[in-house]
Jmol script that loads the backbone (N, CA, C; Angstrom):
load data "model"
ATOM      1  N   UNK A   1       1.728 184.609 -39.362  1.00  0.00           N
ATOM      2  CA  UNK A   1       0.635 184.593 -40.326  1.00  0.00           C
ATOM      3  C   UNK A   1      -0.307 183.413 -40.059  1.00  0.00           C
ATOM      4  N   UNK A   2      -1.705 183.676 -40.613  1.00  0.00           N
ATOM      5  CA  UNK A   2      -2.336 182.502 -40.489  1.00  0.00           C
ATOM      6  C   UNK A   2      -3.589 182.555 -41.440  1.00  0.00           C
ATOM      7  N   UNK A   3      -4.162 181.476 -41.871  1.00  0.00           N
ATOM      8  CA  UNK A   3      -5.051 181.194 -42.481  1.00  0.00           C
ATOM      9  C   UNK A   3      -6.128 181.054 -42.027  1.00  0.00           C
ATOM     10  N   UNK A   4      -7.257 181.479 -42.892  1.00  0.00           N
ATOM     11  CA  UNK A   4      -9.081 181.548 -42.589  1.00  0.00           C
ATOM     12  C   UNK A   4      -9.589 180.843 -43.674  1.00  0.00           C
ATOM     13  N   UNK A   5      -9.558 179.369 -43.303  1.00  0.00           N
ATOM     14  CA  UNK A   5     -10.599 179.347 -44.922  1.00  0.00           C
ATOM     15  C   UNK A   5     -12.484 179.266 -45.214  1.00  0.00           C
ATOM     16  N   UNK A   6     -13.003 180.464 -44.057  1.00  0.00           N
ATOM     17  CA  UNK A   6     -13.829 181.005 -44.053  1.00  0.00           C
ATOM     18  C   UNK A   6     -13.888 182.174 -43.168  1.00  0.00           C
ATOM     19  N   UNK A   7     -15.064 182.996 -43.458  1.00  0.00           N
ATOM     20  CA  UNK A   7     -14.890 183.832 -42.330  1.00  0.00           C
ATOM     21  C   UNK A   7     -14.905 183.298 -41.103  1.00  0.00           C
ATOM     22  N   UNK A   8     -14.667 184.167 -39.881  1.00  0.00           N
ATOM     23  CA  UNK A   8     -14.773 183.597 -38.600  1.00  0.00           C
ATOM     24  C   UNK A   8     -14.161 184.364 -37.063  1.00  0.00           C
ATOM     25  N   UNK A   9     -14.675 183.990 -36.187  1.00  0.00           N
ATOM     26  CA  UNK A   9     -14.375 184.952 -34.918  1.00  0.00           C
ATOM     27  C   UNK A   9     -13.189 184.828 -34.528  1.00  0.00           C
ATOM     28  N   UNK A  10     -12.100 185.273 -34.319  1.00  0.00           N
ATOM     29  CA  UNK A  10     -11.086 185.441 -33.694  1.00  0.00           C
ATOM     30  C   UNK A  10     -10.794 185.762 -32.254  1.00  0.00           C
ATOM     31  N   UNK A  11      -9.752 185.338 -31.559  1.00  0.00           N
ATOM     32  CA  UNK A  11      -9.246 185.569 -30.681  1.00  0.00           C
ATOM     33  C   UNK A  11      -7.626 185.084 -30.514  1.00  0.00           C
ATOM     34  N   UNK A  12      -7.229 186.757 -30.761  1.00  0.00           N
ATOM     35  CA  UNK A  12      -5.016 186.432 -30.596  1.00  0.00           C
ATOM     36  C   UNK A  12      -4.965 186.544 -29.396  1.00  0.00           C
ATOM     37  N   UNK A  13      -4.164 185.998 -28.303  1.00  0.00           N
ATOM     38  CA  UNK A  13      -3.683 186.543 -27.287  1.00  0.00           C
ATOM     39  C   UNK A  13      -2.094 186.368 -27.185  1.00  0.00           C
ATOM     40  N   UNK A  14      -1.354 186.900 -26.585  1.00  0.00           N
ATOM     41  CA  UNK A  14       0.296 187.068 -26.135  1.00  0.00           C
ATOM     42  C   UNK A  14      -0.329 186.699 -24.595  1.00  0.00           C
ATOM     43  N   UNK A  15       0.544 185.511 -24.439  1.00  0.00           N
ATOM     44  CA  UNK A  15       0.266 184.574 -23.041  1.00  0.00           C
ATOM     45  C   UNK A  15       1.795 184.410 -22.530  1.00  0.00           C
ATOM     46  N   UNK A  16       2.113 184.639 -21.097  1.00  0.00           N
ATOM     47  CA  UNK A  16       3.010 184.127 -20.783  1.00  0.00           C
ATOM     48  C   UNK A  16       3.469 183.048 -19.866  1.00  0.00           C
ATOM     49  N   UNK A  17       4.337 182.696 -19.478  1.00  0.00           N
ATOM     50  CA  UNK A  17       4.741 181.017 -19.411  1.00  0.00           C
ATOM     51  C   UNK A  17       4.040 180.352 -18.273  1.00  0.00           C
ATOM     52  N   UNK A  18       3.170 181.223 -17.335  1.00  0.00           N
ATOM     53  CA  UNK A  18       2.119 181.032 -16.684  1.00  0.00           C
ATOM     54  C   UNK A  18       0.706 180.716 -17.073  1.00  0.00           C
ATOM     55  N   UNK A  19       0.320 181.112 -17.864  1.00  0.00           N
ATOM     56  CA  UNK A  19      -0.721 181.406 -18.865  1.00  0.00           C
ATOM     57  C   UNK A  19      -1.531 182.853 -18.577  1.00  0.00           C
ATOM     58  N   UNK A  20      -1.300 183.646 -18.180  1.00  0.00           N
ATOM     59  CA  UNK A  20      -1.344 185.394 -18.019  1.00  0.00           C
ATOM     60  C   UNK A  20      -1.690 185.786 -19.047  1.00  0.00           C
ATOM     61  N   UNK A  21      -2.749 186.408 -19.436  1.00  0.00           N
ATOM     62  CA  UNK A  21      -3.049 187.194 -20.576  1.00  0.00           C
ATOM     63  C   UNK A  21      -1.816 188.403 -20.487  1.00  0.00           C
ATOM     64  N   UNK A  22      -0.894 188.408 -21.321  1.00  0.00           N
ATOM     65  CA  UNK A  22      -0.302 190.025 -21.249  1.00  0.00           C
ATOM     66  C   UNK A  22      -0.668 190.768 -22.107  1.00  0.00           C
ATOM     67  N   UNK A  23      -1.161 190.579 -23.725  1.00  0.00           N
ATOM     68  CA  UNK A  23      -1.778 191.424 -24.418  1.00  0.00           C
ATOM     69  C   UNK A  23      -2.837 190.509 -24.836  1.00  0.00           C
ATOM     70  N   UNK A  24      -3.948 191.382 -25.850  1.00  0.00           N
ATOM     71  CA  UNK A  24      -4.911 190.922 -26.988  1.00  0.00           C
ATOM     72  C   UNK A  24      -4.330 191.413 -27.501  1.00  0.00           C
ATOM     73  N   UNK A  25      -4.085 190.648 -28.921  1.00  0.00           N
ATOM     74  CA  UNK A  25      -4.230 191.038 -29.908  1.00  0.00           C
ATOM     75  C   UNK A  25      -4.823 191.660 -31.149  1.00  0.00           C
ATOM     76  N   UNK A  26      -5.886 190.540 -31.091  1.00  0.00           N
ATOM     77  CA  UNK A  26      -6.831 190.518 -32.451  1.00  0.00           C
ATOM     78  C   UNK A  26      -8.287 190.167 -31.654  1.00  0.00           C
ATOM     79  N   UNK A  27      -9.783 190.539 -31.716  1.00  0.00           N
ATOM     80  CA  UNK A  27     -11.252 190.110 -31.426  1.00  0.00           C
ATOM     81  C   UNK A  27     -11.950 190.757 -32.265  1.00  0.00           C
ATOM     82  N   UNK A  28     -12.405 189.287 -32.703  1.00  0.00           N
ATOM     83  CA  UNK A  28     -13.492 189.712 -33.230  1.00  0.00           C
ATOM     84  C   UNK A  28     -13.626 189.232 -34.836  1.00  0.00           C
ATOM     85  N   UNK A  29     -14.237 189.475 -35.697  1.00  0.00           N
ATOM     86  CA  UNK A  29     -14.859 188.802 -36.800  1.00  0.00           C
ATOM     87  C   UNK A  29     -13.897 189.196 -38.148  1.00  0.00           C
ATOM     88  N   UNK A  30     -13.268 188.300 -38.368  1.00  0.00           N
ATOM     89  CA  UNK A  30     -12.139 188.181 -39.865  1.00  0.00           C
ATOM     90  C   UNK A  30     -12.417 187.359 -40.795  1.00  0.00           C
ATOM     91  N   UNK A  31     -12.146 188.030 -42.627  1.00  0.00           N
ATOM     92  CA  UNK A  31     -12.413 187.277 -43.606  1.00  0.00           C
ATOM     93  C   UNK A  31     -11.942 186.128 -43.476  1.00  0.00           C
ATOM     94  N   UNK A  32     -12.385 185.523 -44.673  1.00  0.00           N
ATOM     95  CA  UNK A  32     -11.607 184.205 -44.890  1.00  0.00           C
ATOM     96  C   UNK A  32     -10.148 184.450 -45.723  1.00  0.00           C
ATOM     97  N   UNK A  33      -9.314 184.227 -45.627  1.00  0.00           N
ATOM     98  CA  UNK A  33      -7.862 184.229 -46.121  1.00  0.00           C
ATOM     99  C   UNK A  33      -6.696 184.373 -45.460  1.00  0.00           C
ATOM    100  N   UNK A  34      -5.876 185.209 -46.192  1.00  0.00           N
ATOM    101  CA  UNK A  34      -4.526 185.525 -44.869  1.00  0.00           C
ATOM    102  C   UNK A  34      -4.600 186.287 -44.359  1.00  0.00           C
ATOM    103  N   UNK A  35      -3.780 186.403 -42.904  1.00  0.00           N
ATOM    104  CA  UNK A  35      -3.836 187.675 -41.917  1.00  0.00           C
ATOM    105  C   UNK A  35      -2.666 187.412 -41.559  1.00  0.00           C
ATOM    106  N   UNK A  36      -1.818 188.353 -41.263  1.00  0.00           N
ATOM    107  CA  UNK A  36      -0.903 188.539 -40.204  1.00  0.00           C
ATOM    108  C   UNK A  36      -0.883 189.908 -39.774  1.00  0.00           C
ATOM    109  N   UNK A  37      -0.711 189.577 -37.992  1.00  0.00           N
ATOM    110  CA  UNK A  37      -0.930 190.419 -37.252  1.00  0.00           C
ATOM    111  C   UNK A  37       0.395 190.783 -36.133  1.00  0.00           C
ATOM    112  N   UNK A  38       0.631 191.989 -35.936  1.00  0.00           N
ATOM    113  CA  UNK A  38       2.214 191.769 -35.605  1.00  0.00           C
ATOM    114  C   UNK A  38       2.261 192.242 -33.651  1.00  0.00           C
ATOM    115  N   UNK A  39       2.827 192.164 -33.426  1.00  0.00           N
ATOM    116  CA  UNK A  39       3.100 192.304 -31.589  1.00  0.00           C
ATOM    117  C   UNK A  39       4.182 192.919 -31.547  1.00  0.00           C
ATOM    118  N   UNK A  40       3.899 194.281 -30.982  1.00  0.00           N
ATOM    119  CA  UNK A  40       5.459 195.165 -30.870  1.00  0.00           C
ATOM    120  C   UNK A  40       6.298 195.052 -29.508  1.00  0.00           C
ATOM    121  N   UNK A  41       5.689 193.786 -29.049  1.00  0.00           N
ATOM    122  CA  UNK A  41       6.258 193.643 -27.822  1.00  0.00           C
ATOM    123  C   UNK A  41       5.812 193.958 -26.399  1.00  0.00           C
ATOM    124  N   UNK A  42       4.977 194.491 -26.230  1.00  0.00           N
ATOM    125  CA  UNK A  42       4.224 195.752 -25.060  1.00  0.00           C
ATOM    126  C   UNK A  42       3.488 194.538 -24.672  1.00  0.00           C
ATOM    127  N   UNK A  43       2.968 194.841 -22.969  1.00  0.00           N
ATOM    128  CA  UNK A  43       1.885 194.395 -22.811  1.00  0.00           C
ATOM    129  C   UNK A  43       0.530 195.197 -23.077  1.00  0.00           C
ATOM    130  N   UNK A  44      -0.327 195.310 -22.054  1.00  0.00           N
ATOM    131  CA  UNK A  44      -2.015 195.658 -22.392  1.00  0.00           C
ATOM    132  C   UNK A  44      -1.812 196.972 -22.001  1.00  0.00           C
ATOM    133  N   UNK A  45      -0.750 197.540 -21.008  1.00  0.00           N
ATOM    134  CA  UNK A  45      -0.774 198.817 -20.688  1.00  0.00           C
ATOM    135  C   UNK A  45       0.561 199.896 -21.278  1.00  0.00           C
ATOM    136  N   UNK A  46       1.272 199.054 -22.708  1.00  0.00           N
ATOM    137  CA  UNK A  46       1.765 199.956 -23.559  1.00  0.00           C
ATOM    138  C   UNK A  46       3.400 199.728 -22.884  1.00  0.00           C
ATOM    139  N   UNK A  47       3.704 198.667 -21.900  1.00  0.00           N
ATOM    140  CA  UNK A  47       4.970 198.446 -21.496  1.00  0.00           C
ATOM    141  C   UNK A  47       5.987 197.669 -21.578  1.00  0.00           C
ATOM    142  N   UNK A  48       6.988 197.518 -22.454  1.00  0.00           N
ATOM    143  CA  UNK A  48       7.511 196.580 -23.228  1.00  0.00           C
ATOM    144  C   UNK A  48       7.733 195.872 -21.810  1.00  0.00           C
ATOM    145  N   UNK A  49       7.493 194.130 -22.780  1.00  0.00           N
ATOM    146  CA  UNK A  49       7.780 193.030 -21.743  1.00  0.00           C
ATOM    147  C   UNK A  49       8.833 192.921 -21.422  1.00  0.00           C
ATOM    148  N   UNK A  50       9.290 192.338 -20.638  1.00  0.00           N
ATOM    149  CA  UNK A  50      10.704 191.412 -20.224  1.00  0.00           C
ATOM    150  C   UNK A  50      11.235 190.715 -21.293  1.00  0.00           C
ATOM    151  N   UNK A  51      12.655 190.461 -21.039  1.00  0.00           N
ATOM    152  CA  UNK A  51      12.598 189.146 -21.787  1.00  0.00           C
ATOM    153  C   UNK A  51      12.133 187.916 -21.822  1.00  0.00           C
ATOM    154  N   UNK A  52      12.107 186.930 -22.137  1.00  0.00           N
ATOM    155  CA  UNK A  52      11.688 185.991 -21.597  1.00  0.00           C
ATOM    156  C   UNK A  52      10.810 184.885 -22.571  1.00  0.00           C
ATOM    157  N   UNK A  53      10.447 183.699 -22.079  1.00  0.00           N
ATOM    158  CA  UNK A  53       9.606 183.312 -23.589  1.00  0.00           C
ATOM    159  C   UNK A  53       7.760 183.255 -23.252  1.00  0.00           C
ATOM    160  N   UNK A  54       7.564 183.702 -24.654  1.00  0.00           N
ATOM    161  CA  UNK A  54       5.539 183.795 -24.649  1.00  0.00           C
ATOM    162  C   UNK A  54       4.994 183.340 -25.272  1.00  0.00           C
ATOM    163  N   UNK A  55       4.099 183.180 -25.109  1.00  0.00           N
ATOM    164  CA  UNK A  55       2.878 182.008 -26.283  1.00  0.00           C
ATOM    165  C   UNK A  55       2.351 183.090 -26.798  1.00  0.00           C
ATOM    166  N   UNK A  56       1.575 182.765 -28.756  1.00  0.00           N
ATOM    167  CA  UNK A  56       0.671 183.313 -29.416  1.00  0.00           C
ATOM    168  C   UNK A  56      -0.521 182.646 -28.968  1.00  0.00           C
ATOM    169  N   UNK A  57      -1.911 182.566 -28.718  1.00  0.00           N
ATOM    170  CA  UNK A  57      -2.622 181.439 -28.796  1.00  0.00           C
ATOM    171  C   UNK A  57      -3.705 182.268 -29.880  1.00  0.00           C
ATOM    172  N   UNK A  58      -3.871 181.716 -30.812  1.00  0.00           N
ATOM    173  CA  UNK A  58      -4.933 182.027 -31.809  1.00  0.00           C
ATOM    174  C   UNK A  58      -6.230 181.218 -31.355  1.00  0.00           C
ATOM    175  N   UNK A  59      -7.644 181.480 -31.263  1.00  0.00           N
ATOM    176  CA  UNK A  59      -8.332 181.045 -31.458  1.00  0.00           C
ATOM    177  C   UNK A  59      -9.174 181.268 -32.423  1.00  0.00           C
ATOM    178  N   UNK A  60     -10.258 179.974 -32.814  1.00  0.00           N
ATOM    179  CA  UNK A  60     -11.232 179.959 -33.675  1.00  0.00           C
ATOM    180  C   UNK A  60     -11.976 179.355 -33.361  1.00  0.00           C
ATOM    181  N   UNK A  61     -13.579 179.510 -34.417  1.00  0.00           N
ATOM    182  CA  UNK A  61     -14.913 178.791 -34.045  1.00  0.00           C
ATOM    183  C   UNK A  61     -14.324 177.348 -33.349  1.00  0.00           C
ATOM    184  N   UNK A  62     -13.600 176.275 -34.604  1.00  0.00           N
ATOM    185  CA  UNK A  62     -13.215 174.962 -34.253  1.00  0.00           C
ATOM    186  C   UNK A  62     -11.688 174.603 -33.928  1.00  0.00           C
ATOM    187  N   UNK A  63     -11.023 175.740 -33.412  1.00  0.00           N
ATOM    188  CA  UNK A  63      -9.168 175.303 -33.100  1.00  0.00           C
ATOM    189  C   UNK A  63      -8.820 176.326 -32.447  1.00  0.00           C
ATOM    190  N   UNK A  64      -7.607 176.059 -31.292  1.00  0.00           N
ATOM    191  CA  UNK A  64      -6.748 176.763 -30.989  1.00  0.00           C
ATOM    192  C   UNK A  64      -5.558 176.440 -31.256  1.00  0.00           C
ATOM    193  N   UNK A  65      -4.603 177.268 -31.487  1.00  0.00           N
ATOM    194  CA  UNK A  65      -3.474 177.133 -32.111  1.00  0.00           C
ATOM    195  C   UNK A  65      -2.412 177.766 -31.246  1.00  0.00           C
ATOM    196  N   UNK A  66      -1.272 177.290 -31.191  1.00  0.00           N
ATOM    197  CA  UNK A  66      -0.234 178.308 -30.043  1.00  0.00           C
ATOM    198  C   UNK A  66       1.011 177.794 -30.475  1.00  0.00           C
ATOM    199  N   UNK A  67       2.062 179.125 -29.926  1.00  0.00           N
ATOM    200  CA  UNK A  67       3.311 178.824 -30.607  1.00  0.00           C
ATOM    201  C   UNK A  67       4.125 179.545 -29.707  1.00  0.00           C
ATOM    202  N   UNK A  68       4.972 178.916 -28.804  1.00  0.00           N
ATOM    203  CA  UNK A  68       6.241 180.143 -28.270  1.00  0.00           C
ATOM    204  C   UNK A  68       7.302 180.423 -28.886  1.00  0.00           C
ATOM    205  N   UNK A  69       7.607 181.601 -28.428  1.00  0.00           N
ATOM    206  CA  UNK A  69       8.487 183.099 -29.078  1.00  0.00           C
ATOM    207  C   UNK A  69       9.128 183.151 -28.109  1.00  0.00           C
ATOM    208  N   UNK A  70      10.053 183.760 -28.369  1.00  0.00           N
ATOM    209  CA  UNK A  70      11.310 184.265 -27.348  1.00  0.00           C
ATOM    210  C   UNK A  70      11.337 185.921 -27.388  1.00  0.00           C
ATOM    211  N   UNK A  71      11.236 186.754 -26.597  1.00  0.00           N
ATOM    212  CA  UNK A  71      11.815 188.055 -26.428  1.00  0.00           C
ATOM    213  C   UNK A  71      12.967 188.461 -25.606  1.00  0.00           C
ATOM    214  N   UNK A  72      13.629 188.674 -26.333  1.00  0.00           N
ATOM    215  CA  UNK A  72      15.562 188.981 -25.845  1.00  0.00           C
ATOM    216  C   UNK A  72      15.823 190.308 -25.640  1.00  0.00           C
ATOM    217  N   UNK A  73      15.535 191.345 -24.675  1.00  0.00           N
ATOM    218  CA  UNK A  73      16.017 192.937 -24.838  1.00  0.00           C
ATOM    219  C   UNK A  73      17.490 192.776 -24.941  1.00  0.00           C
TER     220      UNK A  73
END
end "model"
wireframe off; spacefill off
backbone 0.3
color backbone group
């Protein structure tokens, strides 16, 4: 989950430990408030990843934000 405390442009990506785009998530223009946005695991062409660990990186007008996850098949 994450907070907007205005509107503003977005950009989610699922990054892996290289820095590889493997999916988008989220682009493009979101209210101000909460969002959560969920990742079923897949990359960009619908193929569940490996295991292994991945970064969220959220961006905004003034921050990027990132967090690694673990995926365990």
């Amino acid at each position: 989950p994450f907070f907007l405390p205005t509107d503003d442009n977005i950009l989610l990506n699922i990054l892996d430990m290289n820095g590889k785009v493997v999916k988008q998530l989220a682009f493009g223009q979101y209210p101000a408030g909460n969002h959560m946005i969920e990742w079923d695991g897949t990359n960009s062409a619908g193929t569940p990843v490996a295991s292994g660990v991945y970064i969220y990186q959220l961006h905004t007008s003034d921050n990027v934000m990132g967090q690694q996850m673990v995926i365990q098949r």
